[in-house]
C-alpha positions in Angstrom: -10.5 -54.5 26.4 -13.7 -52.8 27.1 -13.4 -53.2 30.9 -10.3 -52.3 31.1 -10.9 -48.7 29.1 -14.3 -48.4 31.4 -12.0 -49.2 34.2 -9.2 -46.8 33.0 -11.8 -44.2 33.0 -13.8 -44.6 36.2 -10.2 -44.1 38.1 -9.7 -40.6 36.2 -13.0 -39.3 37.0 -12.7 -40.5 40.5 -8.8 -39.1 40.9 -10.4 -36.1 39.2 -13.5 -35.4 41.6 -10.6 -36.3 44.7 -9.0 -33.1 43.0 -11.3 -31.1 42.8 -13.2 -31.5 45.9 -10.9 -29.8 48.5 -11.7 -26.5 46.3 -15.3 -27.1 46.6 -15.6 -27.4 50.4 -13.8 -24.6 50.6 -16.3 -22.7 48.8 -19.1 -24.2 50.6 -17.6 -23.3 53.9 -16.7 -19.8 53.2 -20.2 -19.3 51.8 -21.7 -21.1 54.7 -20.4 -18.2 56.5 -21.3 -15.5 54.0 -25.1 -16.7 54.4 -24.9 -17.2 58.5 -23.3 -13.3 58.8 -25.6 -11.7 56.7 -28.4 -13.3 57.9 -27.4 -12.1 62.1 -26.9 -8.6 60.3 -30.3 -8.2 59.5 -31.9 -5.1 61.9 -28.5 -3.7 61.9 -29.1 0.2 61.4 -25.2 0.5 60.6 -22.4 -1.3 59.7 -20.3 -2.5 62.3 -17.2 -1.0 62.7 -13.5 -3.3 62.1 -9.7 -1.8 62.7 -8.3 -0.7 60.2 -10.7 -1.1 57.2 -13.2 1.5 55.8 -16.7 0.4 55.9 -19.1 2.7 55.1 -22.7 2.3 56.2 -24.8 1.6 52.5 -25.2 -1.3 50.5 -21.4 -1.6 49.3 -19.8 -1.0 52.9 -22.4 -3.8 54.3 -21.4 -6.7 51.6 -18.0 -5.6 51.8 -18.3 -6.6 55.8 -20.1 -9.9 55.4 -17.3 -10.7 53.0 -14.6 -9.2 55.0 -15.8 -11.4 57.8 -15.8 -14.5 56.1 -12.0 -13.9 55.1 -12.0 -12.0 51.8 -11.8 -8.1 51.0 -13.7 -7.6 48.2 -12.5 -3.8 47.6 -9.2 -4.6 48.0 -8.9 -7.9 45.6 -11.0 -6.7 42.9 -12.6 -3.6 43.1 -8.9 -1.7 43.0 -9.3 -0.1 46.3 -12.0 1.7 45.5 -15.5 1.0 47.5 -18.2 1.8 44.6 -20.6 -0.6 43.4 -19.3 0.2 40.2 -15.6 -0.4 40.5 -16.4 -3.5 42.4 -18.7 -4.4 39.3 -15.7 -4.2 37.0 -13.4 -6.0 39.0 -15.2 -9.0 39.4 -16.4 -9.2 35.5 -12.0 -9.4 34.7 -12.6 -13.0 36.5 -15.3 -13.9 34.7 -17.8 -14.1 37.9 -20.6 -12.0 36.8 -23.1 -14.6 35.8 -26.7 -14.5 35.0 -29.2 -17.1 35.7 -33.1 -17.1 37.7 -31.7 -18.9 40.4 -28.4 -18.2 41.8 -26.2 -20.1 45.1 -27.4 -18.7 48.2 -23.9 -16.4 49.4 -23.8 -15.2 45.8 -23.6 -10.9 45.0 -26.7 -9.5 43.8 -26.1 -6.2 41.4 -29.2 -4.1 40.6 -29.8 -0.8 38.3 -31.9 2.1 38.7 -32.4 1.8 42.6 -32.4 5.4 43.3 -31.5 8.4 41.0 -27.6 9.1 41.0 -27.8 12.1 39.0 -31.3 13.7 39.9 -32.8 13.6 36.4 -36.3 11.5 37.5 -34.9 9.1 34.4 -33.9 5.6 35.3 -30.2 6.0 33.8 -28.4 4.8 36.5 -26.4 1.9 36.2 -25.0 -0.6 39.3 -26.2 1.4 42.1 -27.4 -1.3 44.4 -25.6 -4.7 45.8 -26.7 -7.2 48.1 -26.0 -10.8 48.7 -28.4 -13.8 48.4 -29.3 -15.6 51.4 -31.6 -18.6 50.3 -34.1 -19.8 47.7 -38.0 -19.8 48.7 -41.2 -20.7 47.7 -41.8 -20.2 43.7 -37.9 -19.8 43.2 -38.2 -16.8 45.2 -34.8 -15.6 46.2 -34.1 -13.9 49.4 -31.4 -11.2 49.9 -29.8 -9.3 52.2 -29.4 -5.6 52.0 -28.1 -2.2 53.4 -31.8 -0.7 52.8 -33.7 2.2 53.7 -33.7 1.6 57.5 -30.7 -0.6 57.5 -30.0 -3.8 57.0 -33.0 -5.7 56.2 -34.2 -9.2 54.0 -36.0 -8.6 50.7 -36.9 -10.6 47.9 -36.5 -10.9 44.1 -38.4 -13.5 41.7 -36.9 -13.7 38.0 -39.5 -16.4 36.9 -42.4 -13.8 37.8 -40.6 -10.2 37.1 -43.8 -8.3 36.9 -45.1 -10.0 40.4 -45.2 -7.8 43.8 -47.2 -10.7 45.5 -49.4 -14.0 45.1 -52.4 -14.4 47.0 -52.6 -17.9 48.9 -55.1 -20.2 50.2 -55.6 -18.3 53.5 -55.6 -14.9 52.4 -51.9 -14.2 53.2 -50.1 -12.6 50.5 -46.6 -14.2 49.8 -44.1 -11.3 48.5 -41.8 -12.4 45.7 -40.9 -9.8 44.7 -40.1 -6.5 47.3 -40.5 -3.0 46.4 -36.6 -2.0 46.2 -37.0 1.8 45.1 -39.1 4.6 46.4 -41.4 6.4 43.8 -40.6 10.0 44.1 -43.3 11.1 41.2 -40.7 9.8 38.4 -43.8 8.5 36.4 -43.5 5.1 36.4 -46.3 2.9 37.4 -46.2 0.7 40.8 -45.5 -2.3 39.5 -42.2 -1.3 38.2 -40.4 -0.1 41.6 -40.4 -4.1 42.5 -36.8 -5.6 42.8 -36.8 -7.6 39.3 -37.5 -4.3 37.6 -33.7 -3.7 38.7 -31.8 -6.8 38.4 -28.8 -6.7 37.1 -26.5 -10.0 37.5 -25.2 -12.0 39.9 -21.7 -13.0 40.9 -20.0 -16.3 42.4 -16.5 -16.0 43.2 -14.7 -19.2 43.2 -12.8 -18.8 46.5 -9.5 -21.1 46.9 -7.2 -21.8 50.3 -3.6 -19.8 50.1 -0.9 -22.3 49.8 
């Protein structure tokens, strides 16, 4: 009797995984792509231009073309048409995607706070102003991502397990950045340290991506 109800229950997991598998690859090929677009992007000093869509060249026009590219409009599924940061922010916390974690899935959306100063007041008050979308997982958990920067579109790197770490120092000499400096201090008072990109880490965001029947 126990065989057959240890038999009974192997076949439902294994029916159960055959389910569920098809939904899987699909996310691992569309994120395949996410990572390989972003990735050629990078030197880019604007975002390349596609009929009939409206991509602006910052942070939220850039992950909205990687995306766009790999077959899904962000702004228009969840962000309500509207291109901000914020409004795409919103959207994708009604699906329950917004997730938080020290090491996310390479492909995923990286939000960030306080990256430059929307209103002007030198106070760090400004909430979901950067995107960018994670690329792979390095050395010490670092995580790499890729960005609409300063100069363009360009790698950087964020470390949750050492937040307060710009850089270590390894056996050679070579410093190994885990942490990029994200925002530029304009004389707002805060020390060094803080302008590195865990200071303004927000959440991430996986969305579960499924084929159109």
């Amino acid at each position: 009797m126990l065989y057959k109800t240890l038999f009974v229950l192997f076949l439902s997991l294994f029916f159960v995984s055959l389910a569920a598998f098809p939904e899987e690859e699909e996310n691992s090929f569309f994120y395949s792509n996410v990572i390989q677009i972003a990735e050629e992007s990078i030197g880019l000093k604007t975002v390349p231009y596609i009929k009939g869509i409206n991509l602006t060249s910052d942070c939220i026009g850039f992950v909205r073309y990687v995306y766009y590219r790999a077959g899904l409009d962000l702004v228009k599924a969840y962000g309500n048409g509207r291109g901000g940061v914020s409004s795409l922010y919103d959207g994708l916390k009604k699906y329950d995607f917004i997730y938080d974690t020290r090491v996310p899935r390479p492909g995923d959306i990286l939000f960030f706070d306080n990256t430059y100063d929307i209103n002007r007041n030198k106070i760090w008050d400004d909430p979901l102003s950067h995107i960018a979308i994670v690329s792979k997982i390095g050395r010490h958990n670092t995580i790499y991502y890729v960005h609409f920067g300063q100069s363009g579109v360009e790698e950087g790197r964020i470390n949750l397990f050492y937040p307060n770490t710009h850089a270590f120092k390894q056996k050679d000499g070579s410093l190994y950045i885990v942490n990029s400096f994200l925002r530029r201090d304009r004389g707002e008072g805060y020390s060094k340290k803080e302008y590195i990109s865990a200071s303004f880490y927000r959440a991430f965001v996986h969305i579960k991506i499924r084929k159109k029947k």
